[in-house]
N, C-alpha and C positions, 0 to 999 in steps of 0.2 A: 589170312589169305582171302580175295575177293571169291564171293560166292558165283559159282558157273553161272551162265545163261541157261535157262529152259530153250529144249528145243522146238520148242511150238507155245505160241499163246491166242487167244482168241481175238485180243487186241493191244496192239502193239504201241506206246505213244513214244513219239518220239519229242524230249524236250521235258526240263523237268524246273519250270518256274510256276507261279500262278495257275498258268490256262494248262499244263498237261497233267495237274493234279486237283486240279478242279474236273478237271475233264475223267478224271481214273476216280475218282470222289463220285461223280456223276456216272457212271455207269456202272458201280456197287454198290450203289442208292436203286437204281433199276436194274440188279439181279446177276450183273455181269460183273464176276468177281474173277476170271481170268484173263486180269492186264498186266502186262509188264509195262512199266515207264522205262525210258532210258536217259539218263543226262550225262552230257560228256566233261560236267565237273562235279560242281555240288549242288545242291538244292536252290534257286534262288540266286545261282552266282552269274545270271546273265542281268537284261535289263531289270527283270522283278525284283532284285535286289537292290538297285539303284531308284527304284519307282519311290515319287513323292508322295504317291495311292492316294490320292485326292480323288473322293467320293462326293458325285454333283452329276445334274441331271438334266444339266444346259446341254442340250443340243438342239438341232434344226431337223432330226426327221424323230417321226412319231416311235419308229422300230428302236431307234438308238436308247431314247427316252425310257423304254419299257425296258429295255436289259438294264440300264443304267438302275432304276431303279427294284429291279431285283436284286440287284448288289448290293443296293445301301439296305434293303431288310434284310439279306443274308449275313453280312457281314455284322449290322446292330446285333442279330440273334445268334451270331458266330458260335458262343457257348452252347447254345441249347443245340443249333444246327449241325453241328460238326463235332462237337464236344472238347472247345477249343479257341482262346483267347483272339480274337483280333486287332485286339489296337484301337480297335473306334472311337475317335472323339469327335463328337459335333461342335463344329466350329461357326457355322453360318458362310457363307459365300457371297461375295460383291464383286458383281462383273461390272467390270470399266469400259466404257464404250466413245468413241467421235458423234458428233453430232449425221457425217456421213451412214452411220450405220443404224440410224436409227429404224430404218423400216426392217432390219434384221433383226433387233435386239427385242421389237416389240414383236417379231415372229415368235420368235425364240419362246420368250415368255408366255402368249398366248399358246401356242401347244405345247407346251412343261405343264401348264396349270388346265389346258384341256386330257393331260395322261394323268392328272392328279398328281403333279409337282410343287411341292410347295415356295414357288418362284411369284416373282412382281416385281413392276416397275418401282425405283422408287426415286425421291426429289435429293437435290442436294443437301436440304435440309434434313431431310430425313437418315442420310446417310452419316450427319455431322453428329445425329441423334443417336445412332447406333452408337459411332466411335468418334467424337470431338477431334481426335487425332488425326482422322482421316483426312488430307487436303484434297477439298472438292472445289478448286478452284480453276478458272478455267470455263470451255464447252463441250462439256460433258453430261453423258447418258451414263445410268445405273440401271442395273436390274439386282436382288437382293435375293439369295436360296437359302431359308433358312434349317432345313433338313441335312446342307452339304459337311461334309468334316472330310477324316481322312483315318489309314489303317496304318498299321505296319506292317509292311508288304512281306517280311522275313515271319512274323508270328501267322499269316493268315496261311503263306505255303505250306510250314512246318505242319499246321493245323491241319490242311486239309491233305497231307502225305502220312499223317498218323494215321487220321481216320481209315484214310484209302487202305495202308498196310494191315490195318486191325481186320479190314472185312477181306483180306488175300492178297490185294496186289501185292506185285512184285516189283518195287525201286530199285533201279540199279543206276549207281549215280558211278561215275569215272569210267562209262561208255559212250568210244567215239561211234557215233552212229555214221558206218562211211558211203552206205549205198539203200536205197529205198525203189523195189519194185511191187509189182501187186504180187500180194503174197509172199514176200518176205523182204526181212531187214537184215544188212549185211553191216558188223560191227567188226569193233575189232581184237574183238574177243568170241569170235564165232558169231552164226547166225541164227535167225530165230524166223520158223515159219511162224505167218500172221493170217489168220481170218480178214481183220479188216487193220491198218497202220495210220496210226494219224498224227498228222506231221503240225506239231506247235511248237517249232525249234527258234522260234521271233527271227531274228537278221540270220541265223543259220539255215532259213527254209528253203529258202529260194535254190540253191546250188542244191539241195535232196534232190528236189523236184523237176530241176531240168533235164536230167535223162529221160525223166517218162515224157519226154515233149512237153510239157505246160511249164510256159515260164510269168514266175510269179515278178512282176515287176515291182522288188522294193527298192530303194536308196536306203543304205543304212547311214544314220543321220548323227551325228554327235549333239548330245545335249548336255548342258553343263549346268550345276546345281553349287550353289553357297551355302554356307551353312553359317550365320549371322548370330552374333552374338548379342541381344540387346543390352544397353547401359542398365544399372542395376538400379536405377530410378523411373524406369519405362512405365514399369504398371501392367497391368494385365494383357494377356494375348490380343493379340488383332484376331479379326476374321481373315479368313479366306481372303484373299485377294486376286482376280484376274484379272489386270488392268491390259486391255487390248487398244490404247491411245496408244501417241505416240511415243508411250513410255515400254512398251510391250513385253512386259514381263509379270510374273506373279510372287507371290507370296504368301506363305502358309504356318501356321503355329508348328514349331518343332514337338518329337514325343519329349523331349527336356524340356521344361522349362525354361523361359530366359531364352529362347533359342528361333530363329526363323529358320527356313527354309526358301532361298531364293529359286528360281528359274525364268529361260525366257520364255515368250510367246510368240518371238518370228522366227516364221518360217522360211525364214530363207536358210535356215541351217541345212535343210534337206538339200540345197543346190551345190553341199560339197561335199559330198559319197566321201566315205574311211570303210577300211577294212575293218571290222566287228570285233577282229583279234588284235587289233593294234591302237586301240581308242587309247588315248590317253586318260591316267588315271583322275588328274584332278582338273577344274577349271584353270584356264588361262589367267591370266593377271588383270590383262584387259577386261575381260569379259564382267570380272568380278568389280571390278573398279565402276564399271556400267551400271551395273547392279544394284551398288552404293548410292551411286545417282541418281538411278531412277527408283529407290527405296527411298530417298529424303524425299527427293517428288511429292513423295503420292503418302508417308505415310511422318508423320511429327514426333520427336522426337525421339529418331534415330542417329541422330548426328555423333554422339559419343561411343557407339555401335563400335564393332569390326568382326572380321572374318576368323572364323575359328572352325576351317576346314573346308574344303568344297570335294567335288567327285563328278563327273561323267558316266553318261548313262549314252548307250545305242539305241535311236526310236528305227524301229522297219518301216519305211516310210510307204505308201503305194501313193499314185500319181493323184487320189481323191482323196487322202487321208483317213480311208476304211477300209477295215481289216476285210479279208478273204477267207470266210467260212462253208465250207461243201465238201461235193466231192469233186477232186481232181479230174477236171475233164480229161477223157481219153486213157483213164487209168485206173482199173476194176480194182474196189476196195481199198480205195486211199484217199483220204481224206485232212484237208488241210485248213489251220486256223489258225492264221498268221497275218502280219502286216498290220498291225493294230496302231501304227504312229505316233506310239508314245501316248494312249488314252485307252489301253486295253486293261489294265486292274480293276477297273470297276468295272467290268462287264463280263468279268470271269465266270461271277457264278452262271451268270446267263447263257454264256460259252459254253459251260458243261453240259447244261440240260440239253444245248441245241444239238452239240456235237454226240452225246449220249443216246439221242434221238436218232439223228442219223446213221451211227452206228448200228442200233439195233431193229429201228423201223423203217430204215430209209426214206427217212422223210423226217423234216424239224414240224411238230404240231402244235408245239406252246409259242412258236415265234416263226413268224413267216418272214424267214431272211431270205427271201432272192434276192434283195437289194444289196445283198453282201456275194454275190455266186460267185467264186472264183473266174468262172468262165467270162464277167463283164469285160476286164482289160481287153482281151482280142477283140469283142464287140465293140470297144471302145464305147461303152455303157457306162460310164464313170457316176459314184454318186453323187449328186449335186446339194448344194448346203446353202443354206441362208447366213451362214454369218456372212458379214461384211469381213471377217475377220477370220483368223485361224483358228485352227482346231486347239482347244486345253488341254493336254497331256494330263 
């Protein structure tokens, strides 16, 4: 029999992938060991289980750059840090770029490598140097991360929900959470007074949040994933792959060997909303068949290749493709960390300290996120990017 709900906690998180157990990790690391988490299935059975957790530190603003890169030392130190395996393998990274984007792509890379990211421009040749296999043919811009790799997003949750349990918290997964005001959470298995509630439920946030007046404007976005089987003469892994030409898709060494990881990179998926609960499980046919396509493109001797699985994942999209980290305007002690667009796993650990901060100091002191204030949508403050190109999941 499930174990009761407490009827009071000091903080209440609501969502239990990545970012609300990172987030309950993060504030039993600062002394706050009376949280309940709630997830209304199991640990990681939303998008965080479906995440490709590709760790890379290409972005366009400096702030992005700094969590980003908290993640990749957290997560390399995952053992020592958390007391608990993550997955990490360094792969390297090579972003694909048009010659259009070029005044992005050399933004990009000059502030990665003014935060101390180990990011550069590199030549065709250079990249044929890296991987022979790679076809750089064409007019085409490279930038090269060789610090990037990627987690497994099931081993780093489990990871940091032990930790969390071992210092008190309380996980309670198969809780619908059906109502959130300041001060308490109404479930459906009773309610729980809260000090402070923080809402990191991904595509489930927005409907919490609209009785308190604040609406969080996401699109919940389907995104579709292959899982590529290389011919058994292939040879060793590729790197990282974000080809944002007009191939726009990526690819990534699977934790199997022998195995890719496809997805796209256009955005236009976000311009046709699905219910969160109703996503379909696997990729389309089509979609995959695209995939294959634009995998011989860009990478040789794939041709003998096929598909040996695919799956769909929900990105919560917001209108600038950054997430909404604070507090809930208009609504005492409720705080929310959501809308992450399918590029929120690497920035978890960053997520906890901010939101751990805000919790217990009101105010983030290690990251000064107003560039993420939930409050920007109604200001129509949106945050602006230098890519020429979409955001990397």
């Amino acid at each position: 029999m499930a174990s009761a709900l407490p009827a009071r906690a000091e903080v209440v998180v609501v969502g239990g992938g990545v970012m609300g157990v990172a987030i309950a990790h993060e504030l039993t690391a600062k002394g706050c060991a009376d949280v309940v988490v709630l997830e209304r299935d199991g640990l990681a059975s939303g998008p965080t289980g479906r995440s490709t957790a590709i760790i890379r530190q290409h972005y366009s603003q400096a702030l992005l750059i700094r969590m980003a890169t908290r993640g990749l030392e957290v997560y390399r130190a995952f053992p020592d840090a958390v007391g608990a395996p993550s997955g990490f393998t360094r792969a390297g990274m090579l972003v694909v770029a048009d010659p259009t984007d070029r005044a992005a792509l050399e933004h990009n890379v000059a502030l990665g490598r003014a935060e101390g990211a180990a990011t550069e421009l590199v030549s065709a040749g250079q990249v044929r140097e890296l991987d022979p296999r790679l076809d750089t043919s064409g007019e085409l811009l490279f930038c090269f991360e060789s610090e990037a790799g990627s987690c497994d997003p099931y081993l780093v949750t489990a990871g940091y929900a032990a930790a969390a349990r071992r210092a008190g918290v309380a996980i309670k997964e198969g809780v619908q959470v059906e109502s959130v005001t300041s001060g308490t959470v109404r479930t459906d298995r009773g309610s729980i007074a809260a000090g402070t509630v923080v809402v990191a439920a991904g595509p489930w946030s927005a409907p919490l949040l609209e009785p308190l007046g604040y609406e969080l404007p996401i699109t919940c976005a389907r995104a579709e994933v292959g899982r590529f089987r290389l011919p058994d003469e292939f040879g060793p892994a590729p790197v990282i792959v974000a080809d944002f030409s007009a191939l726009e898709l990526y690819f990534k060494p699977a934790a199997e060997p022998g195995f890719l990881e496809v997805g796209s990179l256009d955005s236009s998926h976000a311009a046709r909303p699905i219910d969160p609960d109703r996503c379909p499980e696997g990729a389309d046919r089509e979609t995959l068949a695209g995939f294959h396509e634009g995998l011989a493109r860009r990478l040789r001797g794939v041709e003998g290749g096929h598909w040996r699985g695919s799956w769909s994942a929900v990105y919560d999209v917001t209108p600038d493709w950054h997430p909404a980290i604070g507090a809930v305007p208009g609504a005492e002690g409720v705080i929310v960390a959501a809308g992450f667009s399918g590029h929120g796993f690497k920035l978890a650990p960053a997520v906890g300290t901010v939101v751990a901060e805000l919790v217990l100091d009101e105010r983030s002191h290690t990251y000064d996120v107003e560039l993420l204030d939930p409050g920007r949508f109604e200001r129509e403050d949106l945050v602006g990017t230098a890519y020429g190109y979409s955001v990397l999941g």
